[in-house]
C-alpha positions in Angstrom: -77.4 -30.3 13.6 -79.5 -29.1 16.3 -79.3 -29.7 20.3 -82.1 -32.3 19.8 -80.4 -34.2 16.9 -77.3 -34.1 18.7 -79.1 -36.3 21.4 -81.0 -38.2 19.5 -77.5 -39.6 17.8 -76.2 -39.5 21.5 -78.8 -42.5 22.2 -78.7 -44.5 19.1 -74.7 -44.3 20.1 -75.5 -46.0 23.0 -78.2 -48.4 22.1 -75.8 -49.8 19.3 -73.6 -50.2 22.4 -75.9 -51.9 24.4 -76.0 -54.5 21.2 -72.7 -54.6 20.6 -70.6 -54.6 24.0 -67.9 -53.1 25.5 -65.6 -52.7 22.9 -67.4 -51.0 20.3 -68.2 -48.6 22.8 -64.7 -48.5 24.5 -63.4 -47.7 20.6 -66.1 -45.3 19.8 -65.9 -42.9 23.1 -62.0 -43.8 23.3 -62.6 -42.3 26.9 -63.0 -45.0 30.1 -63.9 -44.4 34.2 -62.4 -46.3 36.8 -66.0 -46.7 38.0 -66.4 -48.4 34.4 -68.4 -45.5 33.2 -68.3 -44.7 29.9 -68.9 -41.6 27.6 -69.6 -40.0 24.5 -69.4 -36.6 22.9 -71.5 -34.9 20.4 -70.2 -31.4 18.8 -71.8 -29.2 16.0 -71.8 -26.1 15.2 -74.5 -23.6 15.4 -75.2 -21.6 12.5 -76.6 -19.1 14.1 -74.3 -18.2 17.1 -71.7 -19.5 14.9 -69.7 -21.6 17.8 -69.1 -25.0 19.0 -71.5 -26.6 20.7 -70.8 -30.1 22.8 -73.0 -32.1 24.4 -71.4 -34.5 26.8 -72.0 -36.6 28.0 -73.9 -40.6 27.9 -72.3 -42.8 30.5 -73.2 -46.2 30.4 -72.3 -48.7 33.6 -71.9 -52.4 34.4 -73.9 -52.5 37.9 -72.6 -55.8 39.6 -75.6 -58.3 38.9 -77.4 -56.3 36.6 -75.0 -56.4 33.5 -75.0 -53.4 31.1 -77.5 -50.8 31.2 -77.8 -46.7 29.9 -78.1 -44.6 33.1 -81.2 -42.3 33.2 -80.6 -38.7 32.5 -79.2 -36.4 35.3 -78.3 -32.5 35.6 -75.6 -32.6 37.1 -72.0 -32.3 35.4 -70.5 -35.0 37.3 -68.2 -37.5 35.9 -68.2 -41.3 37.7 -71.2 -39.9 39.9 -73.1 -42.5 42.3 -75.7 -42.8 38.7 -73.8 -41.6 35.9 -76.3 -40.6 33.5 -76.6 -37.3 30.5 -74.8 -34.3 31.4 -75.9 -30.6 31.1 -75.7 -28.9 27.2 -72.6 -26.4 27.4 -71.5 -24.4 25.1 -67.4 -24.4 24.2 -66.6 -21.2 22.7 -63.7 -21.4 20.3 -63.0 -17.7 20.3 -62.0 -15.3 22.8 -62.0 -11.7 22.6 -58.7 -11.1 24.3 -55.0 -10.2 22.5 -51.9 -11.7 23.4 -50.0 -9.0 24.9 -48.3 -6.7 22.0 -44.5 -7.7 23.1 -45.2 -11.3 22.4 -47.0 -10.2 18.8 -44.8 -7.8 17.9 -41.4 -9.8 17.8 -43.2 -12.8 16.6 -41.9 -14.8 13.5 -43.5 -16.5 10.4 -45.4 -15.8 7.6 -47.8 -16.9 5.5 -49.1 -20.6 3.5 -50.9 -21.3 0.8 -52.2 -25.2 -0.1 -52.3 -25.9 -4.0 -52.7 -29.1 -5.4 -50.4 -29.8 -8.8 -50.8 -33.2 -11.0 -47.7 -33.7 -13.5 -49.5 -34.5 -16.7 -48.0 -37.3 -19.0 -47.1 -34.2 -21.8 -45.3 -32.3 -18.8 -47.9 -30.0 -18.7 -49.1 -29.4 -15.1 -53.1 -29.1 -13.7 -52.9 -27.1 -10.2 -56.1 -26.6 -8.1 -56.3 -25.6 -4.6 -58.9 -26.7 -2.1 -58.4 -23.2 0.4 -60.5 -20.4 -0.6 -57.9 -18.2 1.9 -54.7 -18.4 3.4 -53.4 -19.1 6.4 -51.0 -17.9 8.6 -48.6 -19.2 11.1 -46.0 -17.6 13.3 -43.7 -18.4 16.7 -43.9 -15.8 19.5 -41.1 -17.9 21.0 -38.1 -15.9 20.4 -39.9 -12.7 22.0 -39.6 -14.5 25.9 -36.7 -13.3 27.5 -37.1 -12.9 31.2 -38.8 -15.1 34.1 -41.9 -12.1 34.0 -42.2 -12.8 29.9 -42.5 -16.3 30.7 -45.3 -16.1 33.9 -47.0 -14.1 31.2 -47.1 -16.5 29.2 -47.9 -19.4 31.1 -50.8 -17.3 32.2 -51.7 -16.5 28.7 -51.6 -20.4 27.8 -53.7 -21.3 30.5 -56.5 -19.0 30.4 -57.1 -20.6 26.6 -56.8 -24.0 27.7 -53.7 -24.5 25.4 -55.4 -25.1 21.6 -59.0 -25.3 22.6 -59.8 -21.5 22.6 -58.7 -18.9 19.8 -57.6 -15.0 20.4 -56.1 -12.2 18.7 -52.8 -11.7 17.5 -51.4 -8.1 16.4 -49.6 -9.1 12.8 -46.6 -7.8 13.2 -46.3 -7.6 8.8 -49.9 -6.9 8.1 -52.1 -5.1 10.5 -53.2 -2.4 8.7 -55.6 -1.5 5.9 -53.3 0.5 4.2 -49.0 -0.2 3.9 -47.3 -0.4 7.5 -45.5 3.2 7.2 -48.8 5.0 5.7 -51.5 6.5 8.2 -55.1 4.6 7.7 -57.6 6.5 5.7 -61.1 6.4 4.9 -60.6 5.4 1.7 -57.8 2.4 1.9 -60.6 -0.7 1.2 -63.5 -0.1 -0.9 -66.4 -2.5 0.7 -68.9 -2.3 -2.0 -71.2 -0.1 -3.3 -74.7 1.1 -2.4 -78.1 -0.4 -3.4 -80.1 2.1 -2.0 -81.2 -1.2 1.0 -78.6 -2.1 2.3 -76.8 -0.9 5.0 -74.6 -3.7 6.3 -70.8 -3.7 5.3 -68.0 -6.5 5.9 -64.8 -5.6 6.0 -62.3 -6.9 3.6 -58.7 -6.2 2.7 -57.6 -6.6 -0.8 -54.1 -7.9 -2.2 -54.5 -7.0 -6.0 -52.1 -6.2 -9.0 -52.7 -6.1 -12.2 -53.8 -9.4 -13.4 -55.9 -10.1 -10.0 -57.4 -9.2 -7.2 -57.9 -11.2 -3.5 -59.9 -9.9 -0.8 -59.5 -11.1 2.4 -62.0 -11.4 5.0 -61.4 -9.0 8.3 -63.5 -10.6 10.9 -61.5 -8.9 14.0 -61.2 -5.3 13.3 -59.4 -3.1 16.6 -61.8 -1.2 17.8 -61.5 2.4 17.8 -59.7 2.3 14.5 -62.4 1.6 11.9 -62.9 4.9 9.4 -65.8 5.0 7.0 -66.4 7.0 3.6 -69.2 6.7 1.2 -68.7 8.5 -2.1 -65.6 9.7 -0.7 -66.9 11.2 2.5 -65.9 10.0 5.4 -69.2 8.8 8.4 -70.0 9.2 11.8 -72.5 7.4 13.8 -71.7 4.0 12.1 -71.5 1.0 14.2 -69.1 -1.7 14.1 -68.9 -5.3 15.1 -65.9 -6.1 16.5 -66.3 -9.9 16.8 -67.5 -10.1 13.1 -65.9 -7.0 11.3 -69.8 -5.9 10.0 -70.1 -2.4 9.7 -73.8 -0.9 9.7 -74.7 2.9 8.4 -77.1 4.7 9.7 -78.7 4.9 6.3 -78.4 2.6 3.5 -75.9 4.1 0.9 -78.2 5.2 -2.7 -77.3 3.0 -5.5 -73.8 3.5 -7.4 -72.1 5.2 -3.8 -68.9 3.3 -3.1 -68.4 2.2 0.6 -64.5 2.4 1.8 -62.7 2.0 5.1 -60.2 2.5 6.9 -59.0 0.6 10.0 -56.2 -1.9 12.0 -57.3 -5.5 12.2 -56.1 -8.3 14.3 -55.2 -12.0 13.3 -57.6 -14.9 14.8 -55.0 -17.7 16.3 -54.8 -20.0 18.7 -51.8 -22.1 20.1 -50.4 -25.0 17.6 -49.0 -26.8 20.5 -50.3 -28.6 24.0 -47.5 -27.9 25.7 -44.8 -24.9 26.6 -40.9 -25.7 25.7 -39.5 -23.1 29.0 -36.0 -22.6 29.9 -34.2 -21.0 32.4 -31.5 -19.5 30.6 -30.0 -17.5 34.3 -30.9 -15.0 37.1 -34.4 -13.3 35.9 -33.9 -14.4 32.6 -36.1 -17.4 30.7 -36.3 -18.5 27.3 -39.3 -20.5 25.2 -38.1 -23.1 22.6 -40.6 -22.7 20.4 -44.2 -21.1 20.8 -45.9 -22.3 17.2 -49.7 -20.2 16.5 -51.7 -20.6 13.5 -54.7 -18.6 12.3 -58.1 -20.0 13.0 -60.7 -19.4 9.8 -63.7 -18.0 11.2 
């Protein structure tokens, strides 16, 4: 859905309101002024710029003597203003490109969870299916807070993302590498693909594999600095990375049948799995959090 169809729902929203009062509208916006303003929220996301877009928001009034009526449009991004009215278009970003500092990450706990659906058939034989193409992760950074700094840190941290509403990187403490913790990364830990002689645009990927199969997980947030490419074996220069997306692009297109690998440390998208902070003060300069739950965002 576009910015336009967003709208155009927007004000058949509030025409169906007009028809059918006050509490269809109350129950649809779940959101209500003092001034008796009332408001509505469309999100989609953009395909192209691949973020959340809101557009917020329709108030509708009751004017003494002139029952109910949709304000006409404003630009302003007030709420309850004198007319009410259709706010702005902004764009919420659900990701952003900072870390959560490395002594939280690195002492965090957790692991990670798969979803798979089993049915018990009436023979005792079992059908299992799962509806997640990947997994997810989750992990508690609370144990790593330990003095009254940690815990500003945090705060500050929390804040800045507006609790669960914007996503960051985390450093995995159990799997941040392309390659085993203890090795050093090399060109050739993850082959990408190989060459058609066109194109020239790599994503990067991670694969878990044994014998009987293979996954390959999608590395969307690479570090940067860190990323080492090889094609046929010899490792690139000149290459350039994106760090928000993990696409690497050549210089030249690989010829048909060379095998693109890499090499490089990747970061985990998160955000907070919580509204609120658990803090205690456990003595002089020193500060504990209960519990600080993340989970990886799919991007």
């Amino acid at each position: 859905m576009d910015a336009a169809g967003a709208l155009a729902n927007l004000l058949q929203i509030a025409q169906r309101a007009l028809v059918d009062g006050d509490e269809y509208w109350r129950g649809l916006s779940r959101r209500r002024a003092r001034s008796g303003s009332f408001r509505a929220q469309a999100v989609w996301l953009d395909s192209a710029t691949k973020q959340w877009t809101s557009f917020s928001a329709l108030s509708l009034r009751r004017e003494r003597g002139c029952g109910r009526h949709l304000t006409t449009p404003r630009a302003d991004r007030r709420r309850g203003g004198a007319g009410g009215g259709l706010w702005e278009a902004e764009s919420v970003s659900v990701f952003h490109e900072v870390s959560l500092p490395l002594a939280f990450s690195l002492g965090a706990s957790g692991g990670l969870e798969r979803r798979v659906e089993i049915v018990s058939l009436a023979s005792g034989r079992e059908a299992r299916n799962t509806p997640w193409a990947n997994g997810r992760r989750h992990y508690d950074v609370g144990g790593t807070v330990r003095t009254l700094d940690d815990l500003h840190t945090l705060v500050a941290f929390f804040e800045a993302r507006r609790g669960s509403l914007h996503a960051f990187r985390l450093r995995d403490p159990f799997d941040h590498k392309s390659c085993a913790p203890s090795v050093t990364v090399s060109p050739l830990d993850q082959e990408l693909g190989v060459g058609d002689g066109a194109t020239a645009a790599f994503s990067l990927r991670k694969a878990y594999a044994d014998a009987a199969s293979a996954y390959h997980r999608p590395i969307a947030k690479p570090v940067p600095g860190s990323i080492r490419i090889a094609v046929a074996g010899v490792e690139q220069s000149g290459f350039a990375v994106d760090a928000g997306t993990g696409v690497v692009t050549l210089p030249a297109a690989p010829t048909a049948g060379q095998v693109v690998s890499a090499g490089f440390l990747f970061d985990t998208p998160v955000r907070f799995d919580a509204e609120r902070l658990d803090l205690s003060l456990d003595g002089f300069g020193a500060g504990r959090a209960v519990a600080v739950p993340l989970i990886e965002v799919m991007l």
